[in-house]
PQR file of N, CA, C, O and H, with PARSE charges and radii, in Angstrom:
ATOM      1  N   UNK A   1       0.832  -1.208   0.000 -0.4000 1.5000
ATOM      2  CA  UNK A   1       0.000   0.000   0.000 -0.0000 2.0000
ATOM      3  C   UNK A   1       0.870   1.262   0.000  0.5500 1.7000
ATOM      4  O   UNK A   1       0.523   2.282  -0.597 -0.5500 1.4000
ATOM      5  N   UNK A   2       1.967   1.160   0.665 -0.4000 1.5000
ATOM      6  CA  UNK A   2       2.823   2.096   0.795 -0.0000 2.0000
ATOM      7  C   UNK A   2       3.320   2.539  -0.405  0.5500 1.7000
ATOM      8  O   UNK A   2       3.144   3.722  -0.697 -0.5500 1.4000
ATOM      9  H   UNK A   2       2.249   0.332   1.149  0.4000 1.0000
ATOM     10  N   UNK A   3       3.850   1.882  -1.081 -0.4000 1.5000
ATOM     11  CA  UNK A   3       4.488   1.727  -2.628 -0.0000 2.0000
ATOM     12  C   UNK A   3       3.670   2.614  -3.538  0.5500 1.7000
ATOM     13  O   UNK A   3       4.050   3.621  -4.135 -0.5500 1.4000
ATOM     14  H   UNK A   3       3.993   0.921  -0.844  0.4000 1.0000
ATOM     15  N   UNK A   4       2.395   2.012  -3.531 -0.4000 1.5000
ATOM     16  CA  UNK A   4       1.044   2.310  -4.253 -0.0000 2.0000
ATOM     17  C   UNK A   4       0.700   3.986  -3.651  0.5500 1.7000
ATOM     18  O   UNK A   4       0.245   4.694  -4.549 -0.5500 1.4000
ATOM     19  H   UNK A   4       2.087   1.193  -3.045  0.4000 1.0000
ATOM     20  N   UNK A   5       0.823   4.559  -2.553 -0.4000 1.5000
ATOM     21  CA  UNK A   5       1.135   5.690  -2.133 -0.0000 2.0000
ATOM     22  C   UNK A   5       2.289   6.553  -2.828  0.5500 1.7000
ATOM     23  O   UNK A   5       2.033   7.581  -3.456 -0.5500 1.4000
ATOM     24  H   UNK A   5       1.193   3.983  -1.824  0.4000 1.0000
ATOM     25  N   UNK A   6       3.294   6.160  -2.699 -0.4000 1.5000
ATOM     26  CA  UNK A   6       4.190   6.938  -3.499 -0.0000 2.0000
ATOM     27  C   UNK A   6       4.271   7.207  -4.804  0.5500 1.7000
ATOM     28  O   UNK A   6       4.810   8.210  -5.272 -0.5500 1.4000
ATOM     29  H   UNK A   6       3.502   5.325  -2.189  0.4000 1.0000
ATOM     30  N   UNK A   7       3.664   6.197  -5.520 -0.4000 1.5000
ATOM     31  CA  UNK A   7       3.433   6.268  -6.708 -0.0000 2.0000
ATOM     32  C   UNK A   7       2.382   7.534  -7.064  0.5500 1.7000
ATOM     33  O   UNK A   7       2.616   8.450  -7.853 -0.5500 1.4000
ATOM     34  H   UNK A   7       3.227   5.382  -5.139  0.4000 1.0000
ATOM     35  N   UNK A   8       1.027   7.314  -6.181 -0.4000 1.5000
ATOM     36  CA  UNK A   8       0.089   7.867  -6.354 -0.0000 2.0000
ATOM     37  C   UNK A   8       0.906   9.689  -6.754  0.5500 1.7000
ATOM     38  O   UNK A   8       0.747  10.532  -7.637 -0.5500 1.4000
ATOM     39  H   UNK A   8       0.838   6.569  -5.540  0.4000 1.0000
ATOM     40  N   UNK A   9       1.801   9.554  -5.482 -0.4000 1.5000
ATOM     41  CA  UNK A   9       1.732  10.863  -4.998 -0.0000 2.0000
ATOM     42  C   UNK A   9       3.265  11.527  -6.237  0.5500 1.7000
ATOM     43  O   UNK A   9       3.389  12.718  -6.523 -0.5500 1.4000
ATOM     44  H   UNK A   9       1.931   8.869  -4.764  0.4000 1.0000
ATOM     45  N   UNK A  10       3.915  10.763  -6.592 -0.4000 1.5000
ATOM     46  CA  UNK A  10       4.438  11.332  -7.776 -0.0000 2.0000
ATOM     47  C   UNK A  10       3.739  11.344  -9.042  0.5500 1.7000
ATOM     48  O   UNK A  10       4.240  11.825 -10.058 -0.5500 1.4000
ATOM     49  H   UNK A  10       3.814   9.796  -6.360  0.4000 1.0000
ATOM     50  N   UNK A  11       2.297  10.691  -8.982 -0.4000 1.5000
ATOM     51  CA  UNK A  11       1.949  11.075 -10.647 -0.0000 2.0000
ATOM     52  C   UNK A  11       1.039  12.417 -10.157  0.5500 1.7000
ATOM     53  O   UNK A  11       0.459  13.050 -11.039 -0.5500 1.4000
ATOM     54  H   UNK A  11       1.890  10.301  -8.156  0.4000 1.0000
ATOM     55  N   UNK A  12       0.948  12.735  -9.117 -0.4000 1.5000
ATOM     56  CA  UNK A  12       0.068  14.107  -8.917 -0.0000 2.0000
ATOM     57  C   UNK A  12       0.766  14.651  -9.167  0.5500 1.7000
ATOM     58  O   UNK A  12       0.681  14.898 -10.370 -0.5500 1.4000
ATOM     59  H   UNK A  12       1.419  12.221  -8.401  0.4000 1.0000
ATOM     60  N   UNK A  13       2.280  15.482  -8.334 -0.4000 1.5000
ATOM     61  CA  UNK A  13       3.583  15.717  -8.303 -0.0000 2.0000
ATOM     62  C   UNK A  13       3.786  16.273 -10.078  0.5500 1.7000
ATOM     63  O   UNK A  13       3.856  17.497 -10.199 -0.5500 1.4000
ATOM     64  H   UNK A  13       2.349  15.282  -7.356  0.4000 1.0000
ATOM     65  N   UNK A  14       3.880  15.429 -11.412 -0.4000 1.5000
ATOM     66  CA  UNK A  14       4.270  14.985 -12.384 -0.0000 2.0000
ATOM     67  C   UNK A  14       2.936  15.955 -12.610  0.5500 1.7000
ATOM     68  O   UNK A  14       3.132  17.170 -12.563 -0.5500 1.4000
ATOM     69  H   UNK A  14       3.823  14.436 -11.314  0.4000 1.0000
ATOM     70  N   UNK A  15       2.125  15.662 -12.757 -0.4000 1.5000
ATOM     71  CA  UNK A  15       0.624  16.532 -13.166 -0.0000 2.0000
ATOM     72  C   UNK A  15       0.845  17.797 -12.923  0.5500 1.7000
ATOM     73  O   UNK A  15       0.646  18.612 -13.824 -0.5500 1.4000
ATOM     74  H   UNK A  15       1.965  14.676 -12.796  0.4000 1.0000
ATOM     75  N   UNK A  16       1.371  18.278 -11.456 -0.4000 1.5000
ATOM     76  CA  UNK A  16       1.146  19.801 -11.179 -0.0000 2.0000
ATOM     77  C   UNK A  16       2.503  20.545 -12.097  0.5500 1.7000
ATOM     78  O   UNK A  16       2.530  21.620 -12.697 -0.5500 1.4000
ATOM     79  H   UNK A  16       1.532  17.616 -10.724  0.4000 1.0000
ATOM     80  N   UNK A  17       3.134  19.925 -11.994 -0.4000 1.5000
ATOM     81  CA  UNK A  17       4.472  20.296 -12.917 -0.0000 2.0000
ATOM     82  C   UNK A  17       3.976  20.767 -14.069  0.5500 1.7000
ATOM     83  O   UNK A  17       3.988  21.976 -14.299 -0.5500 1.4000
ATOM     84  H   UNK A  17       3.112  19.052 -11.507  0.4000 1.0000
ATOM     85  N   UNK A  18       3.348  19.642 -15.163 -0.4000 1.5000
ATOM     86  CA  UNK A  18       3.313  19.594 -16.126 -0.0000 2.0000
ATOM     87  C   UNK A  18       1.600  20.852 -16.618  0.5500 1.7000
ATOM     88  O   UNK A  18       1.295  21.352 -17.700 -0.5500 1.4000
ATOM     89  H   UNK A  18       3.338  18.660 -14.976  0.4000 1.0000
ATOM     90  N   UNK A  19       0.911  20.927 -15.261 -0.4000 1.5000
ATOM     91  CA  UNK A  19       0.051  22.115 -15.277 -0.0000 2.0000
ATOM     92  C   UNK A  19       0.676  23.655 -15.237  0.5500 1.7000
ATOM     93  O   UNK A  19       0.465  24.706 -15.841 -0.5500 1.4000
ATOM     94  H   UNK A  19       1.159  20.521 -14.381  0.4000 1.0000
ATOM     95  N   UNK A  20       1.496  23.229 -14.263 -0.4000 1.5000
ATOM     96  CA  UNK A  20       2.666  24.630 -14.210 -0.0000 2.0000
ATOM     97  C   UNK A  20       3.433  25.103 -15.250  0.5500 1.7000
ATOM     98  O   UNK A  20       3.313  26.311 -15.455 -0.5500 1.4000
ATOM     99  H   UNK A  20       1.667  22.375 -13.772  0.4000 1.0000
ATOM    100  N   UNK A  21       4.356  24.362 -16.125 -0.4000 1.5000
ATOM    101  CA  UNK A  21       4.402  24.319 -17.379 -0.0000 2.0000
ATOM    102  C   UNK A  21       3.597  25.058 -18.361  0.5500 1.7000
ATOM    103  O   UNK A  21       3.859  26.151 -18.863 -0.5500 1.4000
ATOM    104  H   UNK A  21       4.453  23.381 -15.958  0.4000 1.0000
ATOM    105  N   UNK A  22       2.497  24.242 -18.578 -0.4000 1.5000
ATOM    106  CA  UNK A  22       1.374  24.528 -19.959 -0.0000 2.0000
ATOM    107  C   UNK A  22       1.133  26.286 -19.712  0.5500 1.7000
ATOM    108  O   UNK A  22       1.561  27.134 -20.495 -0.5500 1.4000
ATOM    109  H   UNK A  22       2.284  23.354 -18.171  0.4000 1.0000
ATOM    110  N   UNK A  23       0.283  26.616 -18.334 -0.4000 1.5000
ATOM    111  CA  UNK A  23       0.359  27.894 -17.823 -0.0000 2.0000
ATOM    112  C   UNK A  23       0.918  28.636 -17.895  0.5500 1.7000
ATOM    113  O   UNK A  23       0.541  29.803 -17.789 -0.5500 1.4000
ATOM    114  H   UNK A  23      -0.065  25.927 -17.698  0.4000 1.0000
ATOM    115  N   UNK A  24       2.460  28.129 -18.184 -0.4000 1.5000
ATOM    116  CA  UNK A  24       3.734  29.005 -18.169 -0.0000 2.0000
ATOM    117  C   UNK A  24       3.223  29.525 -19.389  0.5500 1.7000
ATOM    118  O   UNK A  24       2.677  30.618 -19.540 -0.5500 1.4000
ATOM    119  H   UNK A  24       2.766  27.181 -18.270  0.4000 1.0000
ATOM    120  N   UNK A  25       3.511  28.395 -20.501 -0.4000 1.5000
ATOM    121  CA  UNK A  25       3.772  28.618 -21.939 -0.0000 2.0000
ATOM    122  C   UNK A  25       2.309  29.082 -22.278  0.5500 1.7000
ATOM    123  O   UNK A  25       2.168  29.470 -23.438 -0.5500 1.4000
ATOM    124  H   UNK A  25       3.954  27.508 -20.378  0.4000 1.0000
ATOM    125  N   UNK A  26       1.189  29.111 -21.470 -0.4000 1.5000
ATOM    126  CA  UNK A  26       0.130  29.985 -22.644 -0.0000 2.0000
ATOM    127  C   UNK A  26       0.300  31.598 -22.214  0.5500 1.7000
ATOM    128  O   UNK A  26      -0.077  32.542 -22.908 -0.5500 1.4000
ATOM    129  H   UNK A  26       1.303  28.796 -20.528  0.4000 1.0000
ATOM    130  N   UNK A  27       0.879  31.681 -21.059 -0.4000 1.5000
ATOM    131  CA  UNK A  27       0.962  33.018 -20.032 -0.0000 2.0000
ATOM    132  C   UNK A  27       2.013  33.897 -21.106  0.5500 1.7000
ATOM    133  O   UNK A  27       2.002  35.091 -21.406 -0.5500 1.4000
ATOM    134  H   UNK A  27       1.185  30.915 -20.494  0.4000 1.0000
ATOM    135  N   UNK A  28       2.999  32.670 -21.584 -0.4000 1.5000
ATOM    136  CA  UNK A  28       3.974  33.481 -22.187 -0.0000 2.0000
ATOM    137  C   UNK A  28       3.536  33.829 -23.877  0.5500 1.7000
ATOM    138  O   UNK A  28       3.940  34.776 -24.551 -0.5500 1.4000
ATOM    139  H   UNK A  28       3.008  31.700 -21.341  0.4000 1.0000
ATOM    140  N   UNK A  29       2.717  32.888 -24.232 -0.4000 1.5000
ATOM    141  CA  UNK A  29       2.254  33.002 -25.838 -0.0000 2.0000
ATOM    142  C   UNK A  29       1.210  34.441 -25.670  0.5500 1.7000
ATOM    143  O   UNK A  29       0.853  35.127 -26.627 -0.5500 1.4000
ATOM    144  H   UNK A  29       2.388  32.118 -23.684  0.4000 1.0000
ATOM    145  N   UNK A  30       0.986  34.592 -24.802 -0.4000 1.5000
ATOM    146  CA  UNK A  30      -0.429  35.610 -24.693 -0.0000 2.0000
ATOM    147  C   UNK A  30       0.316  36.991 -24.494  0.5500 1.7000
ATOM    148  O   UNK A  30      -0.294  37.980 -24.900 -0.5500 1.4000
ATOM    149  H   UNK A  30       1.276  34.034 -24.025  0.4000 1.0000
ATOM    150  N   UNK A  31       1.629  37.192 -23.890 -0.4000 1.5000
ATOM    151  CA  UNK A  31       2.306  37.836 -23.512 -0.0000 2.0000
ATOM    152  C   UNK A  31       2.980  38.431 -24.555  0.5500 1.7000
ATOM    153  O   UNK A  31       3.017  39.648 -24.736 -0.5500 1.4000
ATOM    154  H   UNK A  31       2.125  36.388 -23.560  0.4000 1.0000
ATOM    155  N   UNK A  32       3.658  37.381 -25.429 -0.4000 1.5000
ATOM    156  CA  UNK A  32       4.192  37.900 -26.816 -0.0000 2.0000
ATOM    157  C   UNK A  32       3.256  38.028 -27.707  0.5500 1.7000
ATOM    158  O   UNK A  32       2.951  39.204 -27.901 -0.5500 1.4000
ATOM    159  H   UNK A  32       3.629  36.392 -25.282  0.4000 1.0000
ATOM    160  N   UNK A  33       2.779  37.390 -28.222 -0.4000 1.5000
ATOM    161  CA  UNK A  33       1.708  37.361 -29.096 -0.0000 2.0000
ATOM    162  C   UNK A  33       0.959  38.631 -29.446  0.5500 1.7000
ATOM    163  O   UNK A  33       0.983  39.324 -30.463 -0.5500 1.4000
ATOM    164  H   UNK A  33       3.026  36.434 -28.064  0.4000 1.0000
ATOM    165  N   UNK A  34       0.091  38.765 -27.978 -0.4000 1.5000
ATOM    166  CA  UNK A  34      -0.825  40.082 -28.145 -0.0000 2.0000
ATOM    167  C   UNK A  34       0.131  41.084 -28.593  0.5500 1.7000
ATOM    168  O   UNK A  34       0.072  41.283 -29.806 -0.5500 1.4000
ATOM    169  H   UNK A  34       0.071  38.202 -27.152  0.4000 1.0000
ATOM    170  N   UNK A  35       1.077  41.839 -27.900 -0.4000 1.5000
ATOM    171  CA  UNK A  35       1.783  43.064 -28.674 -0.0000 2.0000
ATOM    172  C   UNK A  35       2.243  43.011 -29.872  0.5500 1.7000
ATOM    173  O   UNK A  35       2.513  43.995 -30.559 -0.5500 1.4000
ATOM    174  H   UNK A  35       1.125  41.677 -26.914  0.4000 1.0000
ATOM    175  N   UNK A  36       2.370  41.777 -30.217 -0.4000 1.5000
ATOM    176  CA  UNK A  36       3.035  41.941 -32.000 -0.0000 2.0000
ATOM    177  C   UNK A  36       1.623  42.229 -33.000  0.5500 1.7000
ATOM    178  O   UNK A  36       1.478  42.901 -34.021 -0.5500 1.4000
ATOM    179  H   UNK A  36       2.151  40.977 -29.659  0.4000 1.0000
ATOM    180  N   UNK A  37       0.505  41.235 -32.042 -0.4000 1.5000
ATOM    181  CA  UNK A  37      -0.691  41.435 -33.103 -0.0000 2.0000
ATOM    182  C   UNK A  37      -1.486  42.853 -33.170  0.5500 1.7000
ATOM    183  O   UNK A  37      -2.354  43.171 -33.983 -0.5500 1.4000
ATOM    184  H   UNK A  37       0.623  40.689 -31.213  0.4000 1.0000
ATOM    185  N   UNK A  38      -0.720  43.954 -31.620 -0.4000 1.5000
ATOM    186  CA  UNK A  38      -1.353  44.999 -31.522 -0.0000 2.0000
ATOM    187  C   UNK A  38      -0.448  46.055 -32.852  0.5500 1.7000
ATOM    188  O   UNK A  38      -0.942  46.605 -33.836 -0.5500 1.4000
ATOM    189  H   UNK A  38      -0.015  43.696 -30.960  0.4000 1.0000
ATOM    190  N   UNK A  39       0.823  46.036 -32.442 -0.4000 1.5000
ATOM    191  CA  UNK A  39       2.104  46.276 -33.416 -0.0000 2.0000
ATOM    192  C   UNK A  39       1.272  46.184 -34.893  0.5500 1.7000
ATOM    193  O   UNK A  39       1.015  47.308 -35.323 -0.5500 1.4000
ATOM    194  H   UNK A  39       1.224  45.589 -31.643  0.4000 1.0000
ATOM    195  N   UNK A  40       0.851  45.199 -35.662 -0.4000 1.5000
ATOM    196  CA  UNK A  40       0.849  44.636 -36.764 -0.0000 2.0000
ATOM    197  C   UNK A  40      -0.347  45.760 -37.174  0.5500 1.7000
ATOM    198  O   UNK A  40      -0.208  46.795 -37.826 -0.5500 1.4000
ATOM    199  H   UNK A  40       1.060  44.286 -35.313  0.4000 1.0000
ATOM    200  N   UNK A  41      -1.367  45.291 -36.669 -0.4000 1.5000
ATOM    201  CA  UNK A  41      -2.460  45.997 -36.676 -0.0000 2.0000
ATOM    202  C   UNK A  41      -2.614  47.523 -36.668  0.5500 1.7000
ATOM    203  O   UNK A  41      -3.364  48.126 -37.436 -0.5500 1.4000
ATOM    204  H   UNK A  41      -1.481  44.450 -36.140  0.4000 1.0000
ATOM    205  N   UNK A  42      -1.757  48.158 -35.636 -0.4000 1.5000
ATOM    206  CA  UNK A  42      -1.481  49.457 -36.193 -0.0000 2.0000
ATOM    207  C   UNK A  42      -0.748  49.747 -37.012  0.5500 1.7000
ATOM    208  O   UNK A  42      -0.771  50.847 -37.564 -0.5500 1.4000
ATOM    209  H   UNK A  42      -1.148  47.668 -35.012  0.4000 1.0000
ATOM    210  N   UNK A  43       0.129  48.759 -37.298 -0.4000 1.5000
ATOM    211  CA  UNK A  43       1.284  49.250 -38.519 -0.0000 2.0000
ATOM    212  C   UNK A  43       0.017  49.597 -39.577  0.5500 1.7000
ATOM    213  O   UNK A  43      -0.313  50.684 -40.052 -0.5500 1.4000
ATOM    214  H   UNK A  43       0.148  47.865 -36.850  0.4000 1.0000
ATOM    215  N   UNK A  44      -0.558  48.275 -39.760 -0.4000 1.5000
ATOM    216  CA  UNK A  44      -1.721  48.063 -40.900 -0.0000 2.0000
ATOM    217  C   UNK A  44      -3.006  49.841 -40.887  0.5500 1.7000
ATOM    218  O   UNK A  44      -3.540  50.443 -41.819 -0.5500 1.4000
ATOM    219  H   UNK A  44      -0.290  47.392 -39.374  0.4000 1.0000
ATOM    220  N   UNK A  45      -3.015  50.011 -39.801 -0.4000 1.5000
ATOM    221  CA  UNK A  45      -4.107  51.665 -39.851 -0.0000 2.0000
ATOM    222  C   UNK A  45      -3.173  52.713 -40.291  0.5500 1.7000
ATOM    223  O   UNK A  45      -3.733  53.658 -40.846 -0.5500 1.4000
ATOM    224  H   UNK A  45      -2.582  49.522 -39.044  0.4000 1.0000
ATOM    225  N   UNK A  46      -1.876  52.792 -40.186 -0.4000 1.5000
ATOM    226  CA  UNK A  46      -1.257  53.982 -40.637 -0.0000 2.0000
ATOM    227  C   UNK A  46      -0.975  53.497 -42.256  0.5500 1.7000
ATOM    228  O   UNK A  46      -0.929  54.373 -43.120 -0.5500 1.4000
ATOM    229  H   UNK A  46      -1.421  52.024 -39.735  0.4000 1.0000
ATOM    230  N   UNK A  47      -0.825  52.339 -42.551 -0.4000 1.5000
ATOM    231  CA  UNK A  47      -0.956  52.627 -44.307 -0.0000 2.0000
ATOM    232  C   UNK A  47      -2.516  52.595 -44.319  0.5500 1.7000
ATOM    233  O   UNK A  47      -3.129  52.756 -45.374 -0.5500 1.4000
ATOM    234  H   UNK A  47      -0.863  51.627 -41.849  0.4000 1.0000
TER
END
């Protein structure tokens, strides 16, 4: 049971990581992203 405990508790472990992660990378796509598409877009109103 013990075994079966540790296991449990590194695939949560492995999950929050890999939630922490994804978060990272949409936090950071949203981060770059938006200003280039704001950038683009006004480039695009002044022609």
């Amino acid at each position: 049971m013990i075994e079966k405990k540790k296991i449990l508790d590194a695939v949560v472990i492995v999950d929050v990581v890999v939630i922490l992660v994804v978060a990272v990378n949409i936090n950071f796509f949203i981060i770059t992203i938006i200003p280039l598409a704001v950038l683009k877009s006004q480039s695009f109103m002044k022609k």
